[in-house]
C-alpha positions in Angstrom: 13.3 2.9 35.1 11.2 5.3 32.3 8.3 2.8 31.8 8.0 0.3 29.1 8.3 3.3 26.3 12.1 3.6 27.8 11.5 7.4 26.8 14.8 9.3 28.6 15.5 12.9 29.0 18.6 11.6 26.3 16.0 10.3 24.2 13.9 13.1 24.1 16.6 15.6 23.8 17.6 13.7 20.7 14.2 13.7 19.4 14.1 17.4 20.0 17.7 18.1 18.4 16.3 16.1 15.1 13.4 18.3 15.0 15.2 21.2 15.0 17.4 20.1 12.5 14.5 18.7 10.2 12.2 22.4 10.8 15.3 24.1 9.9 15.9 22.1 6.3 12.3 22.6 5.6 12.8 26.3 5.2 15.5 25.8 2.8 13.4 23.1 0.8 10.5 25.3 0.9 12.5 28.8 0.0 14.0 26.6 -3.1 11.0 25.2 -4.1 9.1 26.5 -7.2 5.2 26.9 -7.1 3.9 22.9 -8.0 1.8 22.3 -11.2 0.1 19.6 -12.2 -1.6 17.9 -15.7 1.8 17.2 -17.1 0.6 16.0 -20.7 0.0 18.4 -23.6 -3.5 18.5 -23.7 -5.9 20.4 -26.7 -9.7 22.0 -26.6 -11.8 19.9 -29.1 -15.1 20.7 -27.6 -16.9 23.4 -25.4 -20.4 23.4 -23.8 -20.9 26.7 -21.6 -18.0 26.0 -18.4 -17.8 22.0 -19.8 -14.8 21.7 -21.8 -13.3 18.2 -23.6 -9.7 18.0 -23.8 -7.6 15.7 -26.0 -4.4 14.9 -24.5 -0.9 14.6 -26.6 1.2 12.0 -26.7 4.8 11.8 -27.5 3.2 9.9 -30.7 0.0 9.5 -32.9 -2.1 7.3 -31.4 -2.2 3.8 -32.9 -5.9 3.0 -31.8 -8.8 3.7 -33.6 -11.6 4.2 -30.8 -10.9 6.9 -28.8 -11.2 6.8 -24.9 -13.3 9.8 -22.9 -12.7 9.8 -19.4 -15.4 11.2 -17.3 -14.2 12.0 -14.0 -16.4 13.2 -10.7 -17.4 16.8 -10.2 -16.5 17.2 -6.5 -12.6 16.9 -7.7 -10.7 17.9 -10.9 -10.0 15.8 -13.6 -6.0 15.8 -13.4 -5.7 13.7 -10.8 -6.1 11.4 -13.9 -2.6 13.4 -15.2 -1.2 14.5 -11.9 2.4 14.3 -12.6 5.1 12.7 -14.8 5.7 9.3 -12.8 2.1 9.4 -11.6 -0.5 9.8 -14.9 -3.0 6.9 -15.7 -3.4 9.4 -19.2 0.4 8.8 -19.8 0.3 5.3 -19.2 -2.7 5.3 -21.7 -0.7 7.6 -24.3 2.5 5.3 -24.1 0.5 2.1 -25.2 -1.3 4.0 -28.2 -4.4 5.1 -27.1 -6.2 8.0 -28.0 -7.4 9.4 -24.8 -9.4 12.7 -23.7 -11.7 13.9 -20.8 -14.2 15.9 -19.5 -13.5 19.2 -17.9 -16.3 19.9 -15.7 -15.2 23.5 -15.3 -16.4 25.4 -11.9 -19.5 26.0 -11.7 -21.2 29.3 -10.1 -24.4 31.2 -9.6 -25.7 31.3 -13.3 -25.1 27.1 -13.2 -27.6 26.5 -9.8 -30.3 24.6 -12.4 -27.9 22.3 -14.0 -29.1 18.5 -13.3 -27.9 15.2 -14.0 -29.7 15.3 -17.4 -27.4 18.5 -18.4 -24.3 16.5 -16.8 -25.2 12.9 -18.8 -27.0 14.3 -21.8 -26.1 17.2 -22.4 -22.2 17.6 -21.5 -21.2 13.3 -21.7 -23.8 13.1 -24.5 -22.4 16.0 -26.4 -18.7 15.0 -26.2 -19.5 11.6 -27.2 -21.1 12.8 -30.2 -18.2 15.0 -31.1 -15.5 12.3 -30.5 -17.7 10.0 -32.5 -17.9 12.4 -35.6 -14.3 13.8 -35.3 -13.0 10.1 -35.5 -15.9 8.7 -37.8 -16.1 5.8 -35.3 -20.4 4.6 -34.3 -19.0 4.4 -30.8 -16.5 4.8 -28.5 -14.9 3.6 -25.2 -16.2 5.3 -22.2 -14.2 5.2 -19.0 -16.2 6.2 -15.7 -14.4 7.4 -12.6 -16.3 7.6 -9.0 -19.6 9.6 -9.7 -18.3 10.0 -13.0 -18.2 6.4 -13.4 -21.8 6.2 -12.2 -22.4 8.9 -14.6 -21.6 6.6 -17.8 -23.2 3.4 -15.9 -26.5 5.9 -17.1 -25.3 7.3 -20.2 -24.8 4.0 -21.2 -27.7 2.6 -20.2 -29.9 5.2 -22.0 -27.4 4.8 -25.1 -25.7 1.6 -25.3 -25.6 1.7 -29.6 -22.8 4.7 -28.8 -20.5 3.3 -26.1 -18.1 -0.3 -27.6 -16.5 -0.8 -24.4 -17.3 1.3 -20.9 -14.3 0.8 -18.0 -15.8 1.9 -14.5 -13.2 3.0 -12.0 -13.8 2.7 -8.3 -17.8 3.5 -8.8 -20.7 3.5 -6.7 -23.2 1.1 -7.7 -24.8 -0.3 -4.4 -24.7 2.9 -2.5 -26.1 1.3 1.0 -23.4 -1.1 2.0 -23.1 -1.4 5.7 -19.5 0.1 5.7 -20.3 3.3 2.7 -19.7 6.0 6.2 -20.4 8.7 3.7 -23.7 7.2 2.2 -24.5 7.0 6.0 -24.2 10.2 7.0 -25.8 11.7 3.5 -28.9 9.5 4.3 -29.2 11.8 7.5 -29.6 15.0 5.6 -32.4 17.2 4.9 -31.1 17.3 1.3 -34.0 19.9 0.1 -33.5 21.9 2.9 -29.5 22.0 1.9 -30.5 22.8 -1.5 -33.0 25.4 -1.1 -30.7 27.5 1.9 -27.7 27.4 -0.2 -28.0 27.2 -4.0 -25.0 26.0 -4.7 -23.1 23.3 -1.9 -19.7 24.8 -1.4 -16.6 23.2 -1.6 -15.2 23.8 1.5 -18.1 22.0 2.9 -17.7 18.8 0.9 -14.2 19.0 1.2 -15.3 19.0 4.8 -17.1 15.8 5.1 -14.6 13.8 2.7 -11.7 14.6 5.2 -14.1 13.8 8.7 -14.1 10.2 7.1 -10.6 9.8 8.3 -10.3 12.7 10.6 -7.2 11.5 12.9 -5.5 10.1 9.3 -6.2 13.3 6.7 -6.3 16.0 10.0 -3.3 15.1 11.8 -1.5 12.1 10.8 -0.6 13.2 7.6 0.5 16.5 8.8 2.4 15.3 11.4 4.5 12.7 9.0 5.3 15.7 6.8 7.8 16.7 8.9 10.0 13.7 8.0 10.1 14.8 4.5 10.8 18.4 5.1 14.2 18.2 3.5 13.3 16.4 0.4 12.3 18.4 -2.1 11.2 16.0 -4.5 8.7 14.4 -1.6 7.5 18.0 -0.7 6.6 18.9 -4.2 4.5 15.5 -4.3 3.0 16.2 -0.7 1.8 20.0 -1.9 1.0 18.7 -5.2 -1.3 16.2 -3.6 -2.6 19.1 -0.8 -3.3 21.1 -3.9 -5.6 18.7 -6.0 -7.5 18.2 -2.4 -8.3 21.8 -2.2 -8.4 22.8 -5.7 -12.2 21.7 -5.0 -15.4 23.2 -7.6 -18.9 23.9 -5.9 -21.5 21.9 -6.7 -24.5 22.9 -8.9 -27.3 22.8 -6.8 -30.1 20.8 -8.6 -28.0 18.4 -9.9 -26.3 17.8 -6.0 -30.0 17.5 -5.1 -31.0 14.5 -7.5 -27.9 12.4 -7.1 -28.1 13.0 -3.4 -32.0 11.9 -3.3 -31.8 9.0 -6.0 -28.4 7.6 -5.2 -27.3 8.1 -1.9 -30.3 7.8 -0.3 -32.8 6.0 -2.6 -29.8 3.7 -3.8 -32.2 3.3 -7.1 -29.8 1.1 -8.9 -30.3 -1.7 -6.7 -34.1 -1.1 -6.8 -37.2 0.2 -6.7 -37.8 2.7 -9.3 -35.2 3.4 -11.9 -32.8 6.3 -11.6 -34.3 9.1 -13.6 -32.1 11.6 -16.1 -34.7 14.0 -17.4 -37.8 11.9 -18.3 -35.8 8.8 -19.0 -35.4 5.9 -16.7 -31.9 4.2 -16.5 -32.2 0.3 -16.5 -28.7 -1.5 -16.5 -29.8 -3.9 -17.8 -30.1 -2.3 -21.5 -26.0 -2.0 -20.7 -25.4 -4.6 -23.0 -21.4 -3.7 -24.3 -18.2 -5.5 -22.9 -17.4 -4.0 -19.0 -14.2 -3.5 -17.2 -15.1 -2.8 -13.2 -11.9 -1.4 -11.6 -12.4 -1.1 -8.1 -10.0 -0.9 -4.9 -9.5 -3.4 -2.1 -9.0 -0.3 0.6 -11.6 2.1 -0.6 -13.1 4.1 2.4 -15.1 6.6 -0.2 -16.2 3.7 -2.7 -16.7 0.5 -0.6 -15.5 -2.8 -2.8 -18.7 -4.5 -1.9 -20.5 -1.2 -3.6 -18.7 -1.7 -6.7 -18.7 -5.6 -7.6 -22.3 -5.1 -7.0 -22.3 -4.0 -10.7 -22.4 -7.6 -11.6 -25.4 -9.5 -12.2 -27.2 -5.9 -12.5 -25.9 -5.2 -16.2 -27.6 -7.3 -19.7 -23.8 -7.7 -21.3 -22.1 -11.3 -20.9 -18.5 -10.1 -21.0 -18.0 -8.7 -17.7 -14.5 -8.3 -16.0 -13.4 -7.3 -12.7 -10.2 -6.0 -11.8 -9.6 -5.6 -7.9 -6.9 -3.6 -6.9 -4.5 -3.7 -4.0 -4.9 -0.1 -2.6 -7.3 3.0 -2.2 -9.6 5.1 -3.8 -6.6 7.7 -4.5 -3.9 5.6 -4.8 -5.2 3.7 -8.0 -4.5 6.7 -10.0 -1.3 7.6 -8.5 0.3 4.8 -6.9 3.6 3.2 -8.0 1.8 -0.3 -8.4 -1.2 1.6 -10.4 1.4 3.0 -12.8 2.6 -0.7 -13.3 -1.1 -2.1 -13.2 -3.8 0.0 -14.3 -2.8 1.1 -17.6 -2.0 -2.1 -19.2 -4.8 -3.9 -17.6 -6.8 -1.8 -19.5 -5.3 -1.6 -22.8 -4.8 -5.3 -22.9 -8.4 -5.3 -21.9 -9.6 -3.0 -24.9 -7.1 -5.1 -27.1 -8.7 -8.0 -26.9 -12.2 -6.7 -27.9 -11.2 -4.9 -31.1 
């Protein structure tokens, strides 16, 4: 008898044998394999703000709608997971059914960008590219589509300027940042954030990139490491693992002041849901002045962005056309799942369709 495992010295020699054999084709995939890229769609400058850079992206034809779409992404990640790779592009979905889509390029910011704050991120940098997309396409408004932070982002440049956004899409984003199972708004409620601030300047990547992973430490430590040994002699998985590893780690600082106020009026005041207002600059941000059509996107296994954080956007806004879209995965796999490829793309052009 081995136990009720019924692991034997065959079965482990096996086990061993296909190890061997698996470590061995992983060299040759590897040795074969070129460097991976990423952003896959033909993409243009229009616009440029200091390191803040708006992108239009090319299709493989004009684009048969007449309000363009500016995707503003988070700044603790780069926008192309958004464009990540051929079979996995929300932007390419977008292209294919006619839309005219670009985004905001946060850039990286260093030393000399310490001072930003959320009024240079929503006023100056989302303000500024709206106002360029709305006189390059002689359009009074445009569709705004929010992702994470970003997303919360546009919830307040909408807010503040609802006569320049038709229709605003919010993807996976925080709106009720103190739900009991938000571990990350948990732990960031613990934090001395002036004293972070003040030491440092800047927050570092490497210690964000930090905290996101010890939300799932045994799943993005060791799990995921350990299963990538059953892909090691397929190349075309590999090249999606490392392209994934990549975008993880391909990680900008973040600006110091502006770290400071989101921290201090979202995370830990949680000012959407009440008390005093959020404040950008010397402006209060009242969702209730958010009076356009909204599409909420959120996903039903979100660890970052809770679902219960994001429906909370309803009832909060002053618009009567309100639609949710719940999505059957997590907060990464609704850009580059199989199912989001399908889903996400025509749920919201349909969406956009319908409201002119």
């Amino acid at each position: 008898m081995y136990g009720p495992l019924n692991i034997t010295p065959d079965a482990l020699a096996e086990e061993a044998s296909r190890l061997q054999r698996k470590l061995m084709a992983g060299i040759r995939t590897l040795h074969d394999m070129d460097e991976v890229d990423f952003g896959v769609t033909p993409r243009e400058e229009v616009w440029r703000d200091g390191k803040t850079v708006l992108y239009r992206f090319k299709g493989a034809r004009a684009p048969t709608a007449k309000t363009p779409i500016l995707i503003s992404y988070a700044l603790v990640n780069r926008p192309y997971m958004v464009d990540l790779q051929e079979d996995r592009s929300l932007v390419k979905g977008l292209l294919e059914r006619g839309e005219d889509v670009y985004v905001i390029d946060w850039g990286y910011p260093d030393r000399s960008d310490r001072y930003l704050t959320l009024e240079d991120y929503i006023e100056r940098f989302i303000g500024g590219a709206v106002d360029h997309l709305r006189k390059a396409c002689s359009v009074p408004s445009i569709n705004l589509l929010g992702i994470c932070q970003g997303g919360a982002f546009s919830l307040c440049y909408a807010a503040l300027h609802p006569d320049k956004i038709r229709n605003l899409i919010t993807m996976v984003t925080p709106v009720d940042f103190h739900t009991p199972d938000n571990m990350l708004s948990n732990w960031n409620r613990e934090i001395d954030v002036d004293l972070l601030v003040d030491t440092l300047g800047n927050v570092p990547a490497d210690m964000m990139n930090f905290t996101y992973l010890m939300l799932k430490p045994w799943r993005l430590f060791a799990q995921k490491y350990v299963g990538m040994a059953d892909i090691l002699d397929d190349q075309r998985a590999m090249e999606d693992f490392l392209r994934m590893e990549k975008w993880i780690f391909d990680s900008p600082d973040q600006a110091g002041e502006a770290f400071r106020e989101f921290s201090k009026q979202f995370f830990q005041q949680n000012r959407f849901m009440g008390g005093p207002p959020p404040r950008i600059g010397n402006s209060e941000v009242h969702l209730g002045e958010i009076d356009m059509p909204i599409l909420n996107i959120y996903a039903e296994q979100d660890h970052l962005v809770p679902p219960d954080s994001s429906r909370a956007l309803r009832g909060l806004i002053g618009s009567d056309d309100y639609t949710e879209l719940a999505f059957k995965g997590g907060h990464i796999g609704i850009y580059v799942s199989s199912r989001a490829q399908r889903e996400v793309p025509q749920t919201i052009h349909d969406w956009l369709r319908k409201r002119g």
